[in-house]
PyMOL commands that place a pseudoatom at each C-alpha (Angstrom):
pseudoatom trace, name=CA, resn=UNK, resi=1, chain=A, elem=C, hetatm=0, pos=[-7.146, -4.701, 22.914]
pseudoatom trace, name=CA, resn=UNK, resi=2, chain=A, elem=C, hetatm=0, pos=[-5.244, -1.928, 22.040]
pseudoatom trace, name=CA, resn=UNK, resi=3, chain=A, elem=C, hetatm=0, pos=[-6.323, 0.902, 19.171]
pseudoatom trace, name=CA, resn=UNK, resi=4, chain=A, elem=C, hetatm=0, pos=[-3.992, 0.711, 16.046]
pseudoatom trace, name=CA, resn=UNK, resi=5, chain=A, elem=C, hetatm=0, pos=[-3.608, 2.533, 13.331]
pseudoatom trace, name=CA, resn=UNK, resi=6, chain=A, elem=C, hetatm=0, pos=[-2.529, 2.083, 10.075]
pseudoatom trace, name=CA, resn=UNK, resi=7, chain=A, elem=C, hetatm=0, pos=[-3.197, 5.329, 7.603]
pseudoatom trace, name=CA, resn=UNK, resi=8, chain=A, elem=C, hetatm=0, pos=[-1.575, 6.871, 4.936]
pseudoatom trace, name=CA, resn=UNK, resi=9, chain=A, elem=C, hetatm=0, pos=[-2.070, 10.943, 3.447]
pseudoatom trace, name=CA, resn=UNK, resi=10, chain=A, elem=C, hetatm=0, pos=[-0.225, 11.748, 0.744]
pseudoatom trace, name=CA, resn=UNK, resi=11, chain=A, elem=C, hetatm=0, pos=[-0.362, 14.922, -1.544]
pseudoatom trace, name=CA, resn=UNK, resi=12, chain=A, elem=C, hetatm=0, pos=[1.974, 15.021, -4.229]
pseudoatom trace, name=CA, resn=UNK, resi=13, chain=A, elem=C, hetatm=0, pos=[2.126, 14.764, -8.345]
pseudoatom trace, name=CA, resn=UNK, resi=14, chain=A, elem=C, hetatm=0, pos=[2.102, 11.427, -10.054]
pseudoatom trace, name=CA, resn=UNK, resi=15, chain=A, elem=C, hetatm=0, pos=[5.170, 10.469, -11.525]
pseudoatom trace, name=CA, resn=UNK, resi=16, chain=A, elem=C, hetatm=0, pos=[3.824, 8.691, -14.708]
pseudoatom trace, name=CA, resn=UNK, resi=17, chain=A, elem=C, hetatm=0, pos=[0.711, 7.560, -16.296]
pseudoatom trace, name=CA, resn=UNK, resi=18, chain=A, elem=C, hetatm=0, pos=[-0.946, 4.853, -14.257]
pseudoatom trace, name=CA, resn=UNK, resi=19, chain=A, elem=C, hetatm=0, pos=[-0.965, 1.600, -15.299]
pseudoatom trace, name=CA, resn=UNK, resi=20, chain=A, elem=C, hetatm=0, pos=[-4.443, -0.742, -15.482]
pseudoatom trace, name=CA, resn=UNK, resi=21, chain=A, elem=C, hetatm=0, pos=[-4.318, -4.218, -15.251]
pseudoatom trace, name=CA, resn=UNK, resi=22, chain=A, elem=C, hetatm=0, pos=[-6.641, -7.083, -14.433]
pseudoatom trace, name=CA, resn=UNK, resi=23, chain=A, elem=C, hetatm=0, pos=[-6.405, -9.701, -11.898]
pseudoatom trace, name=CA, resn=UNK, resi=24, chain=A, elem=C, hetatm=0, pos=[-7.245, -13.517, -13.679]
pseudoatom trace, name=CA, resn=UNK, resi=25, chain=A, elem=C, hetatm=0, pos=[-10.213, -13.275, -11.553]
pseudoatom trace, name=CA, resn=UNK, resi=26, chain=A, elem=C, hetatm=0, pos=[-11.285, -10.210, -12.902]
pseudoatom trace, name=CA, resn=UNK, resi=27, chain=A, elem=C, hetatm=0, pos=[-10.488, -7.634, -10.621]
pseudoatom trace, name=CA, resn=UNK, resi=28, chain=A, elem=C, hetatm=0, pos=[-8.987, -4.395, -11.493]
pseudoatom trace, name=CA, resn=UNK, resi=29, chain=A, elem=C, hetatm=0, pos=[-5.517, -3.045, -10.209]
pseudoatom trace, name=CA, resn=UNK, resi=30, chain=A, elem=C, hetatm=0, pos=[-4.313, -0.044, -10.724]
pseudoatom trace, name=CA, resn=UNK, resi=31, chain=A, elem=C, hetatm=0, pos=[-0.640, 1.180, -9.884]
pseudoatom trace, name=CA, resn=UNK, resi=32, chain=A, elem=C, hetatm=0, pos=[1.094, 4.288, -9.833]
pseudoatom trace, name=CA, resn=UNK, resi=33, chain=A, elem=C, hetatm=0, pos=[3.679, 6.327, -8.151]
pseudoatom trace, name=CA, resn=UNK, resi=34, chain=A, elem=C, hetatm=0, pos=[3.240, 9.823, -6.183]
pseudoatom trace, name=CA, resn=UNK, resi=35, chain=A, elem=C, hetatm=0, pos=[6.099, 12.488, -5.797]
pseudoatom trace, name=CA, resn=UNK, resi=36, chain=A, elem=C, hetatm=0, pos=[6.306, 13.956, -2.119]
pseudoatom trace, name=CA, resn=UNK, resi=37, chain=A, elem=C, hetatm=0, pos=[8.290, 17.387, -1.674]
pseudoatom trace, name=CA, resn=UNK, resi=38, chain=A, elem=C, hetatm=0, pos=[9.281, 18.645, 1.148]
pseudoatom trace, name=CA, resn=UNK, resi=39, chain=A, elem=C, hetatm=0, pos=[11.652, 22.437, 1.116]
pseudoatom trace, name=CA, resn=UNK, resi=40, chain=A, elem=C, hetatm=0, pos=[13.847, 22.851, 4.122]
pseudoatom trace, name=CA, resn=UNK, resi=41, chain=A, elem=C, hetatm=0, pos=[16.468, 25.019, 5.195]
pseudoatom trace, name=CA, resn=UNK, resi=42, chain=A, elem=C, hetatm=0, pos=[20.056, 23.805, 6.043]
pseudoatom trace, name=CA, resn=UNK, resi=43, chain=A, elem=C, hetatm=0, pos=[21.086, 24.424, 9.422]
pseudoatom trace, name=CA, resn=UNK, resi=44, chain=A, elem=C, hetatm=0, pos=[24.645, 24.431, 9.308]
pseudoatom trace, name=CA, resn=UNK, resi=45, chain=A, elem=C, hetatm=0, pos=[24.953, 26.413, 5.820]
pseudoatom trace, name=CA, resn=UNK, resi=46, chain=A, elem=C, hetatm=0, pos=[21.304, 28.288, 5.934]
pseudoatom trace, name=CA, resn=UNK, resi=47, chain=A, elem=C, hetatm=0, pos=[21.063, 26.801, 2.451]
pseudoatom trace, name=CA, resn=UNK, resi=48, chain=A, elem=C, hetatm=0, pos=[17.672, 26.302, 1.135]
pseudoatom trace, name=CA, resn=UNK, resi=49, chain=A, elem=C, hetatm=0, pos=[17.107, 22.528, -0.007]
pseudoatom trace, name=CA, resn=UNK, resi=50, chain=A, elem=C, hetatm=0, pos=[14.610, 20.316, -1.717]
pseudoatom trace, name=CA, resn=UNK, resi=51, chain=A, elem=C, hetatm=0, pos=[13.794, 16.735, -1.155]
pseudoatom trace, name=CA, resn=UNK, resi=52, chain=A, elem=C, hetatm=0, pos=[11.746, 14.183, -2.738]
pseudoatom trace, name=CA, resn=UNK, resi=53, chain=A, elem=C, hetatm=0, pos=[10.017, 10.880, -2.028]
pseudoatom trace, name=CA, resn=UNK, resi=54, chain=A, elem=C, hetatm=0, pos=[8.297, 8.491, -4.356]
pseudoatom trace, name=CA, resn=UNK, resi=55, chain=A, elem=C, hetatm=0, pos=[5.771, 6.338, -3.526]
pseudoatom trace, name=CA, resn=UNK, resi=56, chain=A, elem=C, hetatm=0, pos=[4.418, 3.131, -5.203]
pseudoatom trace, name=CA, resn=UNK, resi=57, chain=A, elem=C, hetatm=0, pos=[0.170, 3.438, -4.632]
pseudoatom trace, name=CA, resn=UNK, resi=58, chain=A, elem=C, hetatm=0, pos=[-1.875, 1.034, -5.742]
pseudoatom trace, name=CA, resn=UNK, resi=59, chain=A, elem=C, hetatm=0, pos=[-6.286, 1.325, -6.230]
pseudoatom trace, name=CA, resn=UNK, resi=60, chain=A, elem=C, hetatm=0, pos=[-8.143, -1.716, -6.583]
pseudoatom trace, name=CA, resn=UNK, resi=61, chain=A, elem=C, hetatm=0, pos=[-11.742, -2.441, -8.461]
pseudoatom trace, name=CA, resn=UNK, resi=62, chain=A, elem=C, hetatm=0, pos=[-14.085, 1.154, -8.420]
pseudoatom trace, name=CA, resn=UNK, resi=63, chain=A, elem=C, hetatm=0, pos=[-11.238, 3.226, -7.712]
pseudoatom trace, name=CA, resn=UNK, resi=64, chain=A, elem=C, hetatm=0, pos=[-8.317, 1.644, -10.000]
pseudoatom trace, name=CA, resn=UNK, resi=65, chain=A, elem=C, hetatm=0, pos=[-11.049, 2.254, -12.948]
pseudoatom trace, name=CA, resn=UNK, resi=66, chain=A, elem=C, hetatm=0, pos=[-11.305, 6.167, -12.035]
pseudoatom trace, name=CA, resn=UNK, resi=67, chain=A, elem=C, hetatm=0, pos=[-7.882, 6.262, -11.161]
pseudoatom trace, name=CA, resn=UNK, resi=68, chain=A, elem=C, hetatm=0, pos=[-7.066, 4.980, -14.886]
pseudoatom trace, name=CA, resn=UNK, resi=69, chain=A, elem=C, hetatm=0, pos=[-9.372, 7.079, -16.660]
pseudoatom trace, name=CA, resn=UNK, resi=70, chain=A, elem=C, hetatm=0, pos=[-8.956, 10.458, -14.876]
pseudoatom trace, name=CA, resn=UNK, resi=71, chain=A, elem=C, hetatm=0, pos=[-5.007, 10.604, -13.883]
pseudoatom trace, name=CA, resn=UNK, resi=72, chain=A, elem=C, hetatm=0, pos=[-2.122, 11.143, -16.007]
pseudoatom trace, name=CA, resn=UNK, resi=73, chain=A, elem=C, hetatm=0, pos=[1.521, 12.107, -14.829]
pseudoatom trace, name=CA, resn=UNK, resi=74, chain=A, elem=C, hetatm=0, pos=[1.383, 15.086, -13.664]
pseudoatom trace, name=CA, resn=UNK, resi=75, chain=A, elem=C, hetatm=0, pos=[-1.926, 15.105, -11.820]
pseudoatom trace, name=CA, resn=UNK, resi=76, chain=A, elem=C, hetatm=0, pos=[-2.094, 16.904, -8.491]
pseudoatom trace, name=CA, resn=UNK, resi=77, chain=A, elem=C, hetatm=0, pos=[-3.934, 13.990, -5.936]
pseudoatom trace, name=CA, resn=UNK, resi=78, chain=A, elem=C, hetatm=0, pos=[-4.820, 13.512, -2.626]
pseudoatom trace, name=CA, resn=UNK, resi=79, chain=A, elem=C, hetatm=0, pos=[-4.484, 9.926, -1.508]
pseudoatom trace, name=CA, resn=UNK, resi=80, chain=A, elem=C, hetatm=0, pos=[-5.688, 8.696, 1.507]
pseudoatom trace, name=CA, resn=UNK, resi=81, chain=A, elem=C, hetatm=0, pos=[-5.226, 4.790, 2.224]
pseudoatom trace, name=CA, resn=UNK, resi=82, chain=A, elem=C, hetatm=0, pos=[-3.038, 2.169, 4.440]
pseudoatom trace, name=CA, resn=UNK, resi=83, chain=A, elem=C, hetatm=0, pos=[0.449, 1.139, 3.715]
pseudoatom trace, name=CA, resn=UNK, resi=84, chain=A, elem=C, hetatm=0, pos=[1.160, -2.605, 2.754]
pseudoatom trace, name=CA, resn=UNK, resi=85, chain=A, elem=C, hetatm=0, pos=[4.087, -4.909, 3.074]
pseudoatom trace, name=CA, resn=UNK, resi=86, chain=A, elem=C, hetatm=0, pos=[4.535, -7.720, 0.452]
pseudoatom trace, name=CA, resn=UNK, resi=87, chain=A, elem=C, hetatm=0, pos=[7.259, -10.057, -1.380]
pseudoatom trace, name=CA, resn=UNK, resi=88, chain=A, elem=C, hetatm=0, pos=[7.074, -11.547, -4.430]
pseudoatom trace, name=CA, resn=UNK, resi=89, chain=A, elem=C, hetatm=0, pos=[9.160, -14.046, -6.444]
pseudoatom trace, name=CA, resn=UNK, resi=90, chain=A, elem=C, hetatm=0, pos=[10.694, -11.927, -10.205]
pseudoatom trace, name=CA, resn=UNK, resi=91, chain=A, elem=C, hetatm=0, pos=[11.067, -14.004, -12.905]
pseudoatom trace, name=CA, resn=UNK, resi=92, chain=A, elem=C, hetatm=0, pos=[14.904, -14.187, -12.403]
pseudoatom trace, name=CA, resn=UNK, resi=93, chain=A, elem=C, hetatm=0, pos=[13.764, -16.470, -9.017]
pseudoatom trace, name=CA, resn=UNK, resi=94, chain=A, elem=C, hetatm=0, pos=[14.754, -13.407, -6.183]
pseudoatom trace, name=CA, resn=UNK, resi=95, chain=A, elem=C, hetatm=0, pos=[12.353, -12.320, -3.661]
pseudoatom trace, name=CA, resn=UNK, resi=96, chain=A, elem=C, hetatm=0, pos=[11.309, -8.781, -3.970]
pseudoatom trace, name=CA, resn=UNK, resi=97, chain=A, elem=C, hetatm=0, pos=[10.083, -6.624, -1.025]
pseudoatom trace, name=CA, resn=UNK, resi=98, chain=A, elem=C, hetatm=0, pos=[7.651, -3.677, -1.826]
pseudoatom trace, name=CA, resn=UNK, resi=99, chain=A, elem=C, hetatm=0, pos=[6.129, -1.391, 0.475]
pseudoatom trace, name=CA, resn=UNK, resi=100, chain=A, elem=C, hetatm=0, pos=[3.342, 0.223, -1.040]
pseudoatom trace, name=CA, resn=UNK, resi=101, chain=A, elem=C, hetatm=0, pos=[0.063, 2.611, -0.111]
pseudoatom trace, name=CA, resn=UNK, resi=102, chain=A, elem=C, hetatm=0, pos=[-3.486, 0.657, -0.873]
pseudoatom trace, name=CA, resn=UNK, resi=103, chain=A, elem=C, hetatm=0, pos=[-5.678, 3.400, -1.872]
pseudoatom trace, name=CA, resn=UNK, resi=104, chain=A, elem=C, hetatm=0, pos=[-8.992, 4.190, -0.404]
pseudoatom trace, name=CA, resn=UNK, resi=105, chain=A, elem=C, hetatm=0, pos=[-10.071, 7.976, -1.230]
pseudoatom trace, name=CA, resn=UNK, resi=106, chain=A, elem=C, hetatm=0, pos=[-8.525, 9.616, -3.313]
pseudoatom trace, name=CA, resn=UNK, resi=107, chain=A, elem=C, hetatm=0, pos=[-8.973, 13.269, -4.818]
pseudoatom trace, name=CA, resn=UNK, resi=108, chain=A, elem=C, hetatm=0, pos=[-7.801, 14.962, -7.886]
pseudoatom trace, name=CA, resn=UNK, resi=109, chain=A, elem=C, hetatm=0, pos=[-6.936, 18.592, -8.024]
pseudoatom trace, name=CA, resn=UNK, resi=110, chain=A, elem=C, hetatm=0, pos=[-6.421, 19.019, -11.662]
pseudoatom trace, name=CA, resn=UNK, resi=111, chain=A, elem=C, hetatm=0, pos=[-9.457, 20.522, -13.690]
pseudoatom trace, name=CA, resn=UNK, resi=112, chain=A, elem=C, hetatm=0, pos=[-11.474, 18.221, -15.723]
pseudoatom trace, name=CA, resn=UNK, resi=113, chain=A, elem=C, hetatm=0, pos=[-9.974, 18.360, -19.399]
pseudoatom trace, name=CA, resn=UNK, resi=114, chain=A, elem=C, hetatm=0, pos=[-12.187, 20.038, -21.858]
pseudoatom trace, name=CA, resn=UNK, resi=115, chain=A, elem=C, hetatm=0, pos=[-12.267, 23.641, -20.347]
pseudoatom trace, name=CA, resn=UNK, resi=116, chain=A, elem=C, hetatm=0, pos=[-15.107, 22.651, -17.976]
pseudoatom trace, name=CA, resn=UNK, resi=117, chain=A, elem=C, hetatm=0, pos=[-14.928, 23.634, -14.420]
pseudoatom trace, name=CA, resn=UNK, resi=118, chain=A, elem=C, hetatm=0, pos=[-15.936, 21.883, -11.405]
pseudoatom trace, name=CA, resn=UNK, resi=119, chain=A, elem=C, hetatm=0, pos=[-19.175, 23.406, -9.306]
pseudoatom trace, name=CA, resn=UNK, resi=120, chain=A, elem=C, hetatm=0, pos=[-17.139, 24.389, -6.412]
pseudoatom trace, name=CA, resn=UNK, resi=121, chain=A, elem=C, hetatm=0, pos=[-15.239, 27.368, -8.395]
pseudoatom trace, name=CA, resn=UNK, resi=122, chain=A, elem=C, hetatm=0, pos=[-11.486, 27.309, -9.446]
pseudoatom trace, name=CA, resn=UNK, resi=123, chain=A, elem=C, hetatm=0, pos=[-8.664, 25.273, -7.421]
pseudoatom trace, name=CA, resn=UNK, resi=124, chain=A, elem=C, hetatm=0, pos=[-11.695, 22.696, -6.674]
pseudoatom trace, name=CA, resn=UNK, resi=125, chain=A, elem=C, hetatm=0, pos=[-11.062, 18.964, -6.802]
pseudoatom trace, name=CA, resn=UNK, resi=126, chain=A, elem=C, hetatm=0, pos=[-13.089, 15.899, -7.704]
pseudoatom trace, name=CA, resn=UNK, resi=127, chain=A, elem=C, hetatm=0, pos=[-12.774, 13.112, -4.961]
pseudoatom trace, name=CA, resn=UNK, resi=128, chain=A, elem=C, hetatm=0, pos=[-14.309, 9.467, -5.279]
pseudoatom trace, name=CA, resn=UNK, resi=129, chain=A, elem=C, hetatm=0, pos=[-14.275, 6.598, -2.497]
pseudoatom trace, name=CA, resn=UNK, resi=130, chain=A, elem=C, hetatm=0, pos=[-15.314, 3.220, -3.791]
pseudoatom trace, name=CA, resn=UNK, resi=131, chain=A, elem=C, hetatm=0, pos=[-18.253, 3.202, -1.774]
pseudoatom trace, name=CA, resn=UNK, resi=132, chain=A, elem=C, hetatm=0, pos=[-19.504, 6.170, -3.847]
pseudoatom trace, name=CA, resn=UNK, resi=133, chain=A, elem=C, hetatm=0, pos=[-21.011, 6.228, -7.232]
pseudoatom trace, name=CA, resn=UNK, resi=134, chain=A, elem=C, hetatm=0, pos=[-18.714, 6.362, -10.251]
pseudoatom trace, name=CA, resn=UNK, resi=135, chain=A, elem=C, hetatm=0, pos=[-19.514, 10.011, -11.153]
pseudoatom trace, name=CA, resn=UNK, resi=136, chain=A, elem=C, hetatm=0, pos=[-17.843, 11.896, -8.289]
pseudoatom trace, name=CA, resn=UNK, resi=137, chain=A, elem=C, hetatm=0, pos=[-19.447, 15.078, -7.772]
pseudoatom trace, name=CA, resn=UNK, resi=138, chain=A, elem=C, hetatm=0, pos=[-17.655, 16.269, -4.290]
pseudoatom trace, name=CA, resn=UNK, resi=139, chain=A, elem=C, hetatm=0, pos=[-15.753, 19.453, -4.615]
pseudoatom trace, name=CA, resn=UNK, resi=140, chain=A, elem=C, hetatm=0, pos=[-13.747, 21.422, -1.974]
pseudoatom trace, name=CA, resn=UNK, resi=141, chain=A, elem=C, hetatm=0, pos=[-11.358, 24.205, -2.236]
pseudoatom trace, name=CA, resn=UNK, resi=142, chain=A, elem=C, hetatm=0, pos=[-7.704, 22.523, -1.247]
pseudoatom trace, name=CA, resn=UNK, resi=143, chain=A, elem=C, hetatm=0, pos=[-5.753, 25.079, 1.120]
pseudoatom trace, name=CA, resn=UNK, resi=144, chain=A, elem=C, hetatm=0, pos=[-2.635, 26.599, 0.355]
pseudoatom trace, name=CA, resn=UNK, resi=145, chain=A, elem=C, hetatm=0, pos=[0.549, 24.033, 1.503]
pseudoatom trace, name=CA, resn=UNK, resi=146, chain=A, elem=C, hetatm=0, pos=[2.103, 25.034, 4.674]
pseudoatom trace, name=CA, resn=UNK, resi=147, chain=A, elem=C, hetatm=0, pos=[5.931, 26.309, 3.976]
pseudoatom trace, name=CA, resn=UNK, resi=148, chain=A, elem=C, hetatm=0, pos=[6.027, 28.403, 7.595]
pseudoatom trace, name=CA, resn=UNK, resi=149, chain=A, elem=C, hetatm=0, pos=[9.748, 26.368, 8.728]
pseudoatom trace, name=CA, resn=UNK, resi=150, chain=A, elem=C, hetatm=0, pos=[10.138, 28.676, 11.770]
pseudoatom trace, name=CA, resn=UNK, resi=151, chain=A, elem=C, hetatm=0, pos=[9.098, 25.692, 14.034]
pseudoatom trace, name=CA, resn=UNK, resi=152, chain=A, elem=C, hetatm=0, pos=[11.293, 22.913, 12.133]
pseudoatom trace, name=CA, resn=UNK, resi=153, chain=A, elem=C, hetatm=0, pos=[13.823, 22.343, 14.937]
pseudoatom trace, name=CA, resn=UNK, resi=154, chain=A, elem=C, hetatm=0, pos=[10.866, 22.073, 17.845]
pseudoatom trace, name=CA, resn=UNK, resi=155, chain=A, elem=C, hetatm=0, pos=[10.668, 18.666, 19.583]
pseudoatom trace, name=CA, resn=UNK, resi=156, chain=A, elem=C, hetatm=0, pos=[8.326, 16.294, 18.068]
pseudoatom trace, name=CA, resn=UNK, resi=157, chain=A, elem=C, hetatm=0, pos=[5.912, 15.748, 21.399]
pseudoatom trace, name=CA, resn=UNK, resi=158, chain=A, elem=C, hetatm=0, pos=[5.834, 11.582, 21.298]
for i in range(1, 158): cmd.bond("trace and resi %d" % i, "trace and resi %d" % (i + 1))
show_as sticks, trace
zoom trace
């Protein structure tokens, strides 16, 4: 059989509060939208421009709790997961398609609120997996984003 993969890395700023909701079995889903930027320069008028992408990510369980309890729009993440297909029926009776990111890592570059600081010094960030406990306590330093455009135009090598 042949390797697939299916994996998702996003690093961007949520675009509003996320929302918590429970499944009637229980479960705990938690949606909420990242902003993607990208700067590029205009070959025809050397014209520097700006684009954006939103995407719809959803946690589930563990993670949609944190998620809910830590992020607000506006929060810097890093969200690691798979991307999902579904439809669904609206209440007006039309099928809906979504195409979404299931969640499962993520890590928050904001600072904790309250003035405290994280143990791994300033620009650290607090991940959690669900397989972890619910205190995270992982810290790294997040390096700088990569603007260097000079090799925009090469040719992509697959």
């Amino acid at each position: 059989m042949a390797l697939s993969v299916n994996k998702v890395i996003l690093v961007g700023n949520l675009g509003k509060d996320p929302e918590l909701r429970s499944t009637p079995q229980g479960k705990s889903v938690c949606s909420f939208s990242v902003a993607t930027s990208e700067r590029y320069q205009d070959k025809v008028t050397s014209e520097w421009k700006d684009n954006t992408e939103w995407h719809n990510v959803v946690a589930w369980e563990r993670l949609a709790d944190y998620v809910s309890q830590r992020l607000k729009k506006g929060s810097k993440v890093y969200v690691e997961g798979a991307l999902r297909h579904r439809s669904y029926e609206g209440k007006d009776g039309v099928t809906r398609y979504v195409t979404e990111v299931l969640a499962r890592e993520l890590v928050v570059f904001d600072k904790p609120e309250g003035g405290s600081s994280y143990s791994g010094g300033s620009g650290g960030g607090s991940s959690y997996t669900p397989s972890q406990s619910p205190a995270p306590s992982k810290s790294f330093e997040p390096s700088p984003e990569y603007n260097d455009d000079s090799n925009a135009d090469d040719d992509v090598p697959f």
